[in-house]
N, C-alpha and C positions, 0 to 999 in steps of 0.2 A: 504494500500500500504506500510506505513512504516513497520507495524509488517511483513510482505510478505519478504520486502526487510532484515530485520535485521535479521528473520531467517535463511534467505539463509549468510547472511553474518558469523553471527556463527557458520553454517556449514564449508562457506569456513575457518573460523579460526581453527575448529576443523580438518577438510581436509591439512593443513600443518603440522600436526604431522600425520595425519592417512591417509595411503596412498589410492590410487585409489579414493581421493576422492580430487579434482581437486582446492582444498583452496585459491588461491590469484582471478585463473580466477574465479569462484564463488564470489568471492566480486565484481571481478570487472560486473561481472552481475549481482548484486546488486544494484551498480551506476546505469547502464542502467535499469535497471528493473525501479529505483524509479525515475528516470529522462522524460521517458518516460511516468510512468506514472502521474507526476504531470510538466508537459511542462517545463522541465528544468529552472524551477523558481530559483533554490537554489544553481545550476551551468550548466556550458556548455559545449563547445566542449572542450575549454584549460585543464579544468578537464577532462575529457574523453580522452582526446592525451595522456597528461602527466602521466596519471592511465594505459591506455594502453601500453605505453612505458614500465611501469614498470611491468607490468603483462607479457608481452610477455617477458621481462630479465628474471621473475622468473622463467617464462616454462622453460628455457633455461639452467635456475642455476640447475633447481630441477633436471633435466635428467645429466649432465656433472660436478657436482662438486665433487663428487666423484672420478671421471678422472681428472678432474681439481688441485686433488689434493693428490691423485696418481703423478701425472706429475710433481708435483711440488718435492715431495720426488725421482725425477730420474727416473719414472717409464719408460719402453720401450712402444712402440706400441702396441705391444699384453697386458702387463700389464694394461694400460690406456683402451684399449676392453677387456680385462676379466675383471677390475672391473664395468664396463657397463652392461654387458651380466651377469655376478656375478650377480647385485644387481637386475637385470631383475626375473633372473630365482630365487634368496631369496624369493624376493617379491613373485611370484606366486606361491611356494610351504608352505611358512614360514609366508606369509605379512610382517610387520613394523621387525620383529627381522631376518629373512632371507635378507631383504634389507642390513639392516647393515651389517651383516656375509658373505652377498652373495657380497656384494662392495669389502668388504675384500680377501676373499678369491680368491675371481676372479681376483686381482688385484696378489694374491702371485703365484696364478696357473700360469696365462698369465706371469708373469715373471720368473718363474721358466722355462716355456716353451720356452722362450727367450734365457735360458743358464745362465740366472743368479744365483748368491748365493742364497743362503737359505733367507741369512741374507740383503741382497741385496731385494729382494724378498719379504720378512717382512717388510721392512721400506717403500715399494712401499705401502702395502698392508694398514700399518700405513697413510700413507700419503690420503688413498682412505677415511679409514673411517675418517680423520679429515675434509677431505673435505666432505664428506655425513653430519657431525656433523655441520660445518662452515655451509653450505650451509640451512640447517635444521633452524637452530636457525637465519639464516639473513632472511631465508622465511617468519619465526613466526613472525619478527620482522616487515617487510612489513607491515605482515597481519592485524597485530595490528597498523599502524601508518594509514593504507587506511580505518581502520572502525574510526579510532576516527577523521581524517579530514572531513568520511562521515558525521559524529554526531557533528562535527562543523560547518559546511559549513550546515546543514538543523536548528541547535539550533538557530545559529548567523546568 
């Protein structure tokens, strides 16, 4: 069960840099996976609320920080959904390097298509990939703090 559980958990580590491959909720069905199968000896539901809480924010980060951060450098409406739809349509042509390009670019289109500056435009588009970057590295950062509480909470 633990080796079952840990590989799925490296995978989810590995799945927050590599996309389509679902990294935090895969840990967190790790928890579940090794909880259920050793009768929640090593923790319980407060762990599983709490790990859940933070699994469903990171669904949340991974799809809109991007937009999130877009919006923050001024972006418009359209700017904020072209970098969305951008990093949608990177991803399925490009994977991991079209995400990044696709956040961006869809974030300069949609605000060009808005009537904005060029330069106006660019700092939206800046603003999309620091958020895809921001967002990327708080994921990783999860990912690694919920396998090593796992690996405490079963050592300890």
């Amino acid at each position: 069960m633990l080796i079952v559980t840990l590989l799925m958990m490296l995978a989810g580590l590995a799945g927050t840099v590599l996309p389509m491959i679902p990294g935090v909720l895969l840990i967190y069905a790790g928890y579940a996976l090794y909880g259920l199968g050793t009768g929640w000896r090593d923790y319980g539901l407060g762990v599983m609320i709490f790990w859940g809480v933070v699994t469903l924010l990171m669904q949340l980060l991974d799809y809109y920080a991007g937009a999130l951060g877009a919006k923050k450098f001024g972006a418009s409406k359209k700017g904020i959904w072209g970098s969305i739809i951008g990093g949608v349509v990177g991803l399925l042509f490009l994977n991991i390097i079209g995400l990044v390009i696709g956040t961006f670019l869809g974030a300069v289109v949609g605000e060009l298509l808005s009537g904005r500056t060029p330069g106006d435009a660019a700092r939206s588009g800046w603003g999309a990939f620091l958020g895809f970057i921001a967002g990327s590295l708080f994921k990783l950062t999860t990912a690694i703090i919920m396998i090593g509480v796992f690996l405490w909470l079963i050592i300890f």
